[in-house]
N, C-alpha and C positions, 0 to 999 in steps of 0.2 A: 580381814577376818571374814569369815565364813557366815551368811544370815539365820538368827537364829528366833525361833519363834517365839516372845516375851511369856506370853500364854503359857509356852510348855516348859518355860526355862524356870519360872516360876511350879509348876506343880512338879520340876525335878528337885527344885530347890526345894520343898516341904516333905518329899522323900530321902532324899538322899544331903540334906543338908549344905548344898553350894549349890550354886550357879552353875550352870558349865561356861558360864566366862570367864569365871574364877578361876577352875583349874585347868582351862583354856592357857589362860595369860600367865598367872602365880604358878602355874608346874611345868614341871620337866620335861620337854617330849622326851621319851624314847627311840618309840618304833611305830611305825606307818605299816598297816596291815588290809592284804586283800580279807573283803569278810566272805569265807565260804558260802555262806548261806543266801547272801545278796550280792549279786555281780554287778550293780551300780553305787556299792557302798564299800565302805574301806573303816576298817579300828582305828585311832588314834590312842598310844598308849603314852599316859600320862603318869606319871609320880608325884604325887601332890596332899602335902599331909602328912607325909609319913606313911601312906596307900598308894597300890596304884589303879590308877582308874582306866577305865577304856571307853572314850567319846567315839561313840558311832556318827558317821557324817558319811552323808549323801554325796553323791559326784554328779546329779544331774536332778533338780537343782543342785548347787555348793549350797550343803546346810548341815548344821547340826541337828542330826535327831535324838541320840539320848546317850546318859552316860552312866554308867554304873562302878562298883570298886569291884574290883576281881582279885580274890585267893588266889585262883590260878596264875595269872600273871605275874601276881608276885613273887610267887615261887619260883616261877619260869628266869623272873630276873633278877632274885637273888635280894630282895629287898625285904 
């Protein structure tokens, strides 16, 4: 698994209500995504909840940086 900053993992859990270890481990991957916008980071698309989520992570260090639930992608995939 991917190192993840307790600190930040903690103030996404009081946002967004998990962990991203939670829907890390407990969801579905999907789909593995270049992120347009950062060319040393990539989406993870997650289904977790009955949502789907998308964990941003780092490719240099290997980390997770944040993760949010996305409308879009769900519609994208039909969930």
């Amino acid at each position: 698994m991917k190192k993840v900053n307790p600190t930040k993992s903690r103030k996404i859990q009081k946002l967004r209500g998990y962990l991203i270890e939670e829907v890390v481990i407990e969801g579905v991957l999907l789909d593995v995504r270049e992120n347009p916008s950062y060319p040393e980071q990539y989406i993870e698309v997650y289904y977790f909840k009955d949502y789907v989520w998308a964990v941003i992570s780092g490719s240099n260090p290997d980390r997770y940086i944040t993760m949010y639930r996305s409308r879009k992608l769900k519609k994208e995939y039909g969930l």
